[in-house]
C-alpha positions as CSV (number, residue, x, y, z in Angstrom):
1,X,110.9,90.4,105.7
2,X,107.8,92.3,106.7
3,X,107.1,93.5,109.9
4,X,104.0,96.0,111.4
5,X,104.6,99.1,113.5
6,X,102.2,101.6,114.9
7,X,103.2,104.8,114.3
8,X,102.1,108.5,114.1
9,X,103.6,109.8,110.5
10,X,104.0,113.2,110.4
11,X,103.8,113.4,106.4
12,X,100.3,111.4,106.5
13,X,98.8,113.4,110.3
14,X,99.6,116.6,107.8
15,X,97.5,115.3,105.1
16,X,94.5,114.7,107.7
17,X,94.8,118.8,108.6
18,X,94.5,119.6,105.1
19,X,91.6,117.2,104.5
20,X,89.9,119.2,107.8
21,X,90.3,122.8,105.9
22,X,89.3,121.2,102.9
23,X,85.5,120.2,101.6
24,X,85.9,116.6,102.7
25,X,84.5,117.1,106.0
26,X,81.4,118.6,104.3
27,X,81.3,115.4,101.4
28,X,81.7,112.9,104.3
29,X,78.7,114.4,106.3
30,X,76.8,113.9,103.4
31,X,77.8,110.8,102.7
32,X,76.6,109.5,106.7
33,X,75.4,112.2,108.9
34,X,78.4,111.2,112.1
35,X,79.7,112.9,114.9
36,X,83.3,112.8,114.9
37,X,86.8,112.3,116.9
38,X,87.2,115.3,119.1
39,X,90.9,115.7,117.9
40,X,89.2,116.2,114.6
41,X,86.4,119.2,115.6
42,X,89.4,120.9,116.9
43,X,92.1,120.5,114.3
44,X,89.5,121.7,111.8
45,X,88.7,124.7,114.3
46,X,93.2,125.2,114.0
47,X,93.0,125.3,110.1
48,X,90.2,127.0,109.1
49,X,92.2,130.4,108.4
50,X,93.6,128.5,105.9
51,X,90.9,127.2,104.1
52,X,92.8,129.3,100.9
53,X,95.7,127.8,101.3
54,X,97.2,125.7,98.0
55,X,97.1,122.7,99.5
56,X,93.4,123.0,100.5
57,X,92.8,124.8,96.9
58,X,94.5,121.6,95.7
59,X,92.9,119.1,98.2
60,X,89.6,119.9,97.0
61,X,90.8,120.4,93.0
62,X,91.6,116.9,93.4
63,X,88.3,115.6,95.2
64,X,86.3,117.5,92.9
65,X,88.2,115.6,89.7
66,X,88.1,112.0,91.3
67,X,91.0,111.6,92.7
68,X,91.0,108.8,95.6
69,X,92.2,109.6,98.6
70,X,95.4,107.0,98.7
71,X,96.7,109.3,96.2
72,X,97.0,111.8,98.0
73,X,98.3,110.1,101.6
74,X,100.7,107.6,99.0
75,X,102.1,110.9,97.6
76,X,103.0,112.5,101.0
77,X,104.3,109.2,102.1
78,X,106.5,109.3,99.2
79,X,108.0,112.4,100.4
80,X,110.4,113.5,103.1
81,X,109.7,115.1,106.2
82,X,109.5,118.2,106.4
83,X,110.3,119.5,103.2
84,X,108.3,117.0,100.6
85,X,111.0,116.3,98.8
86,X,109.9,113.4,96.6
87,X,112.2,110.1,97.2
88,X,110.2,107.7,94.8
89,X,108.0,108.3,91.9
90,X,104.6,109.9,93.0
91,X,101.2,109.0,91.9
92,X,100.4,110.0,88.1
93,X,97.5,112.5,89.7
94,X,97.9,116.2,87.5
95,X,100.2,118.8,89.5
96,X,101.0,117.0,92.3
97,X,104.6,117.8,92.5
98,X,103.3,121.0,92.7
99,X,100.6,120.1,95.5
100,X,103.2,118.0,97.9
101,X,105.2,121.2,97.9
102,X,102.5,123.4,98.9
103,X,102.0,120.6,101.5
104,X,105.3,121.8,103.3
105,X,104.3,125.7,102.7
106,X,100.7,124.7,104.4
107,X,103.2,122.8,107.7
108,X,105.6,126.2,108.0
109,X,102.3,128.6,107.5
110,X,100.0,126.9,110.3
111,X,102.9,126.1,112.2
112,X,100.6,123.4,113.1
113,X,103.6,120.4,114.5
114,X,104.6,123.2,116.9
115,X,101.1,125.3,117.4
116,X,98.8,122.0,118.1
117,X,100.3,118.7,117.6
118,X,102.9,119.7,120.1
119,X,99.9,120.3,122.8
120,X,97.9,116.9,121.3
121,X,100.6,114.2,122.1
122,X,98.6,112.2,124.9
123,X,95.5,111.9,122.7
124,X,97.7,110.5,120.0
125,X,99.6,108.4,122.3
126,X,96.5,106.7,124.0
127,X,95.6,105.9,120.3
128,X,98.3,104.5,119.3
129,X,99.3,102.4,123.1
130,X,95.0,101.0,122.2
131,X,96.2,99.5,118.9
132,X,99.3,98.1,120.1
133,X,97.4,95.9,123.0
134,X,95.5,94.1,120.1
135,X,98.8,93.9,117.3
136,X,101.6,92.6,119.4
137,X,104.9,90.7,118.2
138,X,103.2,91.5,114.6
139,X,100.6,88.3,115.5
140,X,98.7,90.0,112.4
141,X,101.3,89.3,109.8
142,X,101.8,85.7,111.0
143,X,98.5,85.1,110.6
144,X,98.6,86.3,107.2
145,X,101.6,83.9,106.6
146,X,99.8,80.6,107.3
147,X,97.3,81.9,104.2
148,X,100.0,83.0,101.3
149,X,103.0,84.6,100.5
150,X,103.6,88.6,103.0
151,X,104.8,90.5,100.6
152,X,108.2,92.1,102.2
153,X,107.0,95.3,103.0
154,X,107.4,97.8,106.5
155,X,104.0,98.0,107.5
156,X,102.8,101.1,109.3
157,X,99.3,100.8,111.2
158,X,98.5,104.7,112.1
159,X,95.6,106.2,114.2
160,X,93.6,108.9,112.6
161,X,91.5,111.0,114.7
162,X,91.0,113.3,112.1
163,X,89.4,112.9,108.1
164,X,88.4,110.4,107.0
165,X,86.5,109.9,109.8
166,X,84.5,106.6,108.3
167,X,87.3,104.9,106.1
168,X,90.0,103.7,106.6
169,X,93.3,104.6,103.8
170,X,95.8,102.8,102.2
171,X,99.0,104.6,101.3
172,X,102.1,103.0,99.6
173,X,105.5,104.4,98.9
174,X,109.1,102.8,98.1
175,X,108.5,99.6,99.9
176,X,106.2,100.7,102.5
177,X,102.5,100.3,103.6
178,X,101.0,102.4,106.0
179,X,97.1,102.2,107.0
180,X,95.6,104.8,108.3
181,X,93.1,103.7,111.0
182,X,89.8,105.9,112.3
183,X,88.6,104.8,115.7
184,X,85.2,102.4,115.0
185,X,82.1,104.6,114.6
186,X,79.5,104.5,117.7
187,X,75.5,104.1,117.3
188,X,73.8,106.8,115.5
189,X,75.5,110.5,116.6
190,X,77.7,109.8,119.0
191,X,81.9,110.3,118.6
192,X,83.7,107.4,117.6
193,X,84.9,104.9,120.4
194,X,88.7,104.0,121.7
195,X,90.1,101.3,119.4
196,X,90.6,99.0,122.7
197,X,86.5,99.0,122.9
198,X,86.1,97.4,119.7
199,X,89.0,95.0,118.7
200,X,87.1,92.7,116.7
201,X,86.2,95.9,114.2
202,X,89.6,97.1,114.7
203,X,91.2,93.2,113.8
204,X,88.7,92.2,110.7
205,X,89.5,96.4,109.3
206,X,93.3,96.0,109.5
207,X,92.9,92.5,108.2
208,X,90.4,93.4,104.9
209,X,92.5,96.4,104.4
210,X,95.9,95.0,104.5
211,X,95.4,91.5,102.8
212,X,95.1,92.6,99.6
213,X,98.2,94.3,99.4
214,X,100.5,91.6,101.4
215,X,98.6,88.8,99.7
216,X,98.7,90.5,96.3
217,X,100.6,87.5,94.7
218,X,98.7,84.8,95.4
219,X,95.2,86.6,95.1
220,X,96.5,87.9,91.7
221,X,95.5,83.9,90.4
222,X,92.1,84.7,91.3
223,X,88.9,85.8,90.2
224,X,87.9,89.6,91.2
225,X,85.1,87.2,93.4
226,X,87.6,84.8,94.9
227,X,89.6,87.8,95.9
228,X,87.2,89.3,97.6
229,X,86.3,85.8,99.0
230,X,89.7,85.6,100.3
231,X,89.4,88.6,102.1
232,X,87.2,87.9,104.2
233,X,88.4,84.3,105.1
234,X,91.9,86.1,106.4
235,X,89.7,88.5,107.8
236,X,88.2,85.8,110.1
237,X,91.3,84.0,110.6
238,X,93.5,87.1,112.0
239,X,90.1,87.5,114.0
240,X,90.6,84.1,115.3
241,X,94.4,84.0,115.9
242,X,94.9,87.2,117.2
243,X,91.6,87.5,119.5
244,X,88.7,84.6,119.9
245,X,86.7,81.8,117.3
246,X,83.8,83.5,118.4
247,X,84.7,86.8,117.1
248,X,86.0,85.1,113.7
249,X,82.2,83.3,113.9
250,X,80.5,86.6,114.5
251,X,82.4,88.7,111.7
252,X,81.5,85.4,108.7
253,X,77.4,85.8,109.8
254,X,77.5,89.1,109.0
255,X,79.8,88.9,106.0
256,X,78.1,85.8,104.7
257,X,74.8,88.5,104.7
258,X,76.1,91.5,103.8
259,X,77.6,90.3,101.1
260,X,75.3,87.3,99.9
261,X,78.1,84.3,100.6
262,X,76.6,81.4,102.1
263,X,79.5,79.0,101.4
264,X,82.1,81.8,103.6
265,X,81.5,79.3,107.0
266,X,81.7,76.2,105.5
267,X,85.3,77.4,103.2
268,X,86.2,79.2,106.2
269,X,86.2,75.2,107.9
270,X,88.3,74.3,104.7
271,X,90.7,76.8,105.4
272,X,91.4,76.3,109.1
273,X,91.8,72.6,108.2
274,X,94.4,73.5,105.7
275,X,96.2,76.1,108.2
276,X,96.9,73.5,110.4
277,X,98.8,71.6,107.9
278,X,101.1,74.3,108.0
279,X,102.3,74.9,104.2
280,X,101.8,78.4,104.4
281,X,99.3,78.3,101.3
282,X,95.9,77.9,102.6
283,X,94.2,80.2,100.5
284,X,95.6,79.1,97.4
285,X,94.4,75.3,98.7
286,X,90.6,75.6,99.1
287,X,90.1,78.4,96.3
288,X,92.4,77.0,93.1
């Protein structure tokens, strides 16, 4: 059976430190000039005598060859704590045996658990108490249920207040699922806000993030359109069972333009209509 937690993960909050000695910070600047968490200005300040260290030196081999981000958080989270022993296979990324090793070098060298995090725990805390006042009695998963088959996974739902500061990531390992969560970026410069501000972006992120992976088997018998289709449908349907119709009416208008869908509202009618019948396969009823 599934079920949601919010967590901090040591393995995955290690992989965020490397990622702030690393070139990412520098490559996500670029990408959208933002100003960022204040955890994450001053972990980056902690780590910057390492910048040489292998798992940086690795960090960035990686970025600079392609490699997505998941790989490198699914790896860690396929790894004890805090040695990195592997416990499942890792991701087929070159040398990263050799790279989730240097991960637990990098956590003895910066003595960064002890040195920082120790020092941080109310900051992380607050995070994580903001998220669980909008995912109570996993309400989120439910809501998924009434659309298709949860896949029977442990879901972790993690703050990050540190890189990447304007995605969210997606990490699986040996029957888990952990999301790593930044706090909803502000207008123009300014840091990021508390996740308890903005729970509509923090419902319809979790949602577009997390569906695909717990609704893998019945989106696998659609097209790479309906899919994405369906995404957005339980997007709007967590948004309206876990908060308010008018935030699940708000996020289809600007789905429906962002992405060019003018029948979203009208199948997102069609699949409230089915939900209430309560077979537990709504999607599958208004996109086969």
């Amino acid at each position: 059976m599934a079920s949601l937690s919010i967590t901090i993960d040591e393995r995955l909050r290690l992989v965020t430190a490397v990622l702030a000695a690393s070139s990412w910070p520098a490559e996500e600047q670029a990408q959208l000039t933002h100003a960022v968490h204040p955890q994450a200005k001053q972990v980056r300040h902690f780590v910057q005598p390492f910048a040489s260290h292998p798992a940086v030196n690795g960090a960035n081999e990686a970025l600079l060859n392609g490699v997505p981000l998941t790989d490198l958080f699914s790896a860690a989270l396929g790894c004890t704590w805090p040695d990195f022993t592997p416990t499942a296979d890792l991701p087929h990324v070159l040398k990263i045996n050799d790279w989730v090793q240097s991960l637990a070098d990098f956590a003895r060298e910066t003595s960064i658990v002890t040195l920082f995090w120790a020092a941080q725990t109310a900051v992380w805390q607050e995070a994580a108490a903001a998220l669980q006042t909008i995912f109570t009695e996993d309400r989120l998963l439910t809501a998924l249920g009434q659309l298709g088959v949860v896949a029977d996974t442990a879901v972790l739902l993690m703050p990050n207040l540190v890189f990447p500061a304007l995605s969210p990531v997606v990490a699986t390992a040996h029957g888990t699922l952990a999301l790593l969560l930044a706090p909803p970026k502000a207008v123009g410069e300014s840091p990021p806000w508390p996740f308890d501000e903005d729970p509509g972006w923090v419902v319809a992120t979790a949602a577009e993030q997390l569906a695909p992976h717990l609704l893998a088997a019945d989106l696998a018998q659609f097209s790479t359109d309906q899919q994405a289709m369906a995404t957005h449908l339980a997007a709007a349907h967590c948004l309206a069972t876990l908060l308010d119709d008018y935030e699940a009416q708000a996020y289809l208008l600007r789905a429906k333009k962002a992405h060019h869908l003018p029948q979203l509202p009208a199948l997102f009618t069609q699949l409230q209509e089915e939900v209430v019948k309560g077979n537990g396969r709504a999607l599958a009823q208004i996109l086969q």
